[in-house]
TIBADREN-441385 format. One record per residue (C-alpha): residue number from 1; y, x negated, z. Coordinates in Angstrom, 3 decimals. Layout:
<recs>
REC num       py       px       pz
REC NUM        Y        X        Z
...
</recs>
This chain:
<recs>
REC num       py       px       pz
REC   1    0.688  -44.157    1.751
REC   2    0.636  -45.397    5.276
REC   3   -0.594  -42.532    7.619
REC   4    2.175  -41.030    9.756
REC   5    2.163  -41.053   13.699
REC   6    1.782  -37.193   13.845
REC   7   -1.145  -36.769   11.839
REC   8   -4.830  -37.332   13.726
REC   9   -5.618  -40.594   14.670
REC  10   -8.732  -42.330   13.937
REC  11  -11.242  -41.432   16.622
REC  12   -9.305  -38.567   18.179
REC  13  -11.430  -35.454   18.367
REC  14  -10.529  -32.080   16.597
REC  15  -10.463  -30.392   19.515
REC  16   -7.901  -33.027   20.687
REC  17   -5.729  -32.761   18.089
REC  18   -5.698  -29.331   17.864
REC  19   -4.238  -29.289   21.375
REC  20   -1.796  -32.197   20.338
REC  21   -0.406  -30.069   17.292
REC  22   -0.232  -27.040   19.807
REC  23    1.841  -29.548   21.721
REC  24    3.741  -30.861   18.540
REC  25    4.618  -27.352   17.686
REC  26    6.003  -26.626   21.000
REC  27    9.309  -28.203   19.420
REC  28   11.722  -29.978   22.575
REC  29   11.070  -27.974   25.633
REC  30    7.280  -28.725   25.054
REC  31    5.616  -29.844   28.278
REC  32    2.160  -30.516   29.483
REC  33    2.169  -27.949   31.991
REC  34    3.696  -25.820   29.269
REC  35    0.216  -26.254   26.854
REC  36   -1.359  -25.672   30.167
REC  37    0.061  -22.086   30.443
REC  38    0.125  -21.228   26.960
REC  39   -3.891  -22.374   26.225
REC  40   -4.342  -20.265   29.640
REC  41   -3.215  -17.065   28.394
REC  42   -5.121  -17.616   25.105
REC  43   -8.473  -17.830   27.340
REC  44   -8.448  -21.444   26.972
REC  45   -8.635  -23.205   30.796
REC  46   -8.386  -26.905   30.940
REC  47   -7.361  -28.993   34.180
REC  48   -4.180  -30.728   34.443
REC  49   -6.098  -34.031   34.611
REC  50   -7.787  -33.507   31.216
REC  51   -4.559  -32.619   29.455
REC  52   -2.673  -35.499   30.972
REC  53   -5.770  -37.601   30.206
REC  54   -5.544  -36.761   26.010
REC  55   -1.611  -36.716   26.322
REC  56   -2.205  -40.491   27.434
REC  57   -5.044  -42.016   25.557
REC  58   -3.281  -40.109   22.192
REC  59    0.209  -41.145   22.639
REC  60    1.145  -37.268   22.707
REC  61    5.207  -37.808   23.274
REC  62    5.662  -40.419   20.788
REC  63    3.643  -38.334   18.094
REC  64    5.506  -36.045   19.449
REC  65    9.394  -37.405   19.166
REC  66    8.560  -38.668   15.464
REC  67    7.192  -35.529   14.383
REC  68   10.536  -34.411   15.717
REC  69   12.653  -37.168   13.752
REC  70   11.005  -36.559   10.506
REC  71   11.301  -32.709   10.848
REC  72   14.870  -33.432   11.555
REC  73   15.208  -36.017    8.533
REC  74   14.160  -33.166    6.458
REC  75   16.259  -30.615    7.606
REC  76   19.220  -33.111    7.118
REC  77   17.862  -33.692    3.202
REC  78   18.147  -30.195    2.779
REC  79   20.846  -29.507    4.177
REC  80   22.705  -31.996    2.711
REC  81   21.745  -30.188   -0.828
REC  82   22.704  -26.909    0.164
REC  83   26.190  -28.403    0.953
REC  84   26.318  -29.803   -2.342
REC  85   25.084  -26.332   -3.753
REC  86   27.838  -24.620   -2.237
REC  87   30.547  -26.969   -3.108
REC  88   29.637  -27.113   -6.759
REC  89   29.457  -22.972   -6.478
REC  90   32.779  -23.022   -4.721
REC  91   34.499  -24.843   -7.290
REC  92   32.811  -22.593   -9.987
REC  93   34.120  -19.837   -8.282
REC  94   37.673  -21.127   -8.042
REC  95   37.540  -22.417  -11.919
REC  96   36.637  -18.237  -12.257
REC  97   39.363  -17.454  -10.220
REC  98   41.984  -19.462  -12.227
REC  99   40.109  -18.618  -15.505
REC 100   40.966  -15.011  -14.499
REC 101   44.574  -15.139  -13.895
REC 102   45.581  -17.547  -17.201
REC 103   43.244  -15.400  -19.455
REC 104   45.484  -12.018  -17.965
REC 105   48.704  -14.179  -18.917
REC 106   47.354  -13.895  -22.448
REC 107   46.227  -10.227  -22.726
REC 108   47.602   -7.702  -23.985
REC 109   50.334   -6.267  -21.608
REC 110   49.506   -2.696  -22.368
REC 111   46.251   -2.734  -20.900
REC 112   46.167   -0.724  -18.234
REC 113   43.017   -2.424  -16.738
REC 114   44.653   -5.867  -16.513
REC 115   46.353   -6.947  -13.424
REC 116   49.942   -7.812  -12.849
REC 117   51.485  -10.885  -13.888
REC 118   52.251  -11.720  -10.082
REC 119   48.599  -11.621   -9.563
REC 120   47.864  -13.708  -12.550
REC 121   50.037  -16.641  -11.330
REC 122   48.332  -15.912   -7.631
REC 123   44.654  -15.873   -8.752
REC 124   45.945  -19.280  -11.071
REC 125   47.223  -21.087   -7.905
REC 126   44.543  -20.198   -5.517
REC 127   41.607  -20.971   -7.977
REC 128   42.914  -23.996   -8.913
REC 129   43.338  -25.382   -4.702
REC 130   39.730  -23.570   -4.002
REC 131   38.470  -25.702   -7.059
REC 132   40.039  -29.099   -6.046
REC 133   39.441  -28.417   -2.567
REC 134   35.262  -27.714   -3.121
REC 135   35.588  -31.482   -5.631
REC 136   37.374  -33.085   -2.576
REC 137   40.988  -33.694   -5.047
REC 138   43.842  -33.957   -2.940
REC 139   46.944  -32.130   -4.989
REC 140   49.815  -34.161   -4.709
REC 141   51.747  -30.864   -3.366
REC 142   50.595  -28.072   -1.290
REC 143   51.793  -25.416   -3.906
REC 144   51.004  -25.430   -7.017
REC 145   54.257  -23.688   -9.044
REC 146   52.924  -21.221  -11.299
REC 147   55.543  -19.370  -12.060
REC 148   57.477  -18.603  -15.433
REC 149   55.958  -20.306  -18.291
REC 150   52.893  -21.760  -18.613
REC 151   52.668  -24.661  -20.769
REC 152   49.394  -26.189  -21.984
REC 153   49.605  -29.032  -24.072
REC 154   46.152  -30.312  -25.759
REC 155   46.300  -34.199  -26.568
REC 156   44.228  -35.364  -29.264
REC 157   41.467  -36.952  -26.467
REC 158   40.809  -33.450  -25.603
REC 159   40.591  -31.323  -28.742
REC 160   37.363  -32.512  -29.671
REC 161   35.616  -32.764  -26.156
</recs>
């Protein structure tokens, strides 16, 4: 694997680097003067010149800026699977939802734990929009009619799947 721009380059010393990663680190406000005041208060003194000397010869800001892209590429990788995390949760949760309300149209109407039959049809509808909504389906209506009977009819490509 082909070495990256950020990591030390061949002939840089440790001491060098070290100051570059201190620099890296810094994240986009990071400035010479910056490393300057921060190795300063860590009992570190080192003249402008030097620093702008290593900054120079080590390409410091260009290490720098793709150090910043690739921590950014990451970020964005992540990111983009904790989207997909929460969609695929979201529709879960709205399958649940639904689940809840048609499995209440079937119990037993004497329980006195189950919920009413308006919020049956209710937790039907709005699990069934969070669901499509989280799978990116666009209903054909906004409401979904869940009132009076529901009707499920099984076709013989679905019993056995």
């Amino acid at each position: 694997m082909a070495k990256q721009m950020w990591e030390r380059l061949e002939g840089e010393r440790s001491k060098a680097y070290h100051y570059f990663c201190l620099y890296r680190d810094m994240g986009i406000d990071r400035s010479q003067n910056k490393l300057r005041d921060a190795l300063a208060e860590s009992g570190f003194k080192i003249s402008r010149t030097r620093l702008n000397e290593m900054c120079t010869r080590y390409s410091w800001v260009s290490r720098a800026e793709a150090w910043d892209d690739h921590i950014a590429a990451q970020m964005l990788i992540e990111q983009e699977e904790e989207v997909k995390k929460m969609y695929k949760e979201y529709a879960s949760l709205g399958r649940a939802l639904a689940s809840s309300g048609y499995e209440k149209l079937k119990a037993d109407k004497d329980n006195p734990d189950a919920i009413s039959a308006s919020e049956a049809r209710k937790r039907i509808k709005e699990g069934f929009s969070i669901e499509a909504k989280a799978r990116g389906v666009q209903l054909e209506k906004e409401e979904l009619d869940v009132s009076g009977k529901l009707n499920i009819v099984f076709t013989d490509d679905l019993k056995d799947a």
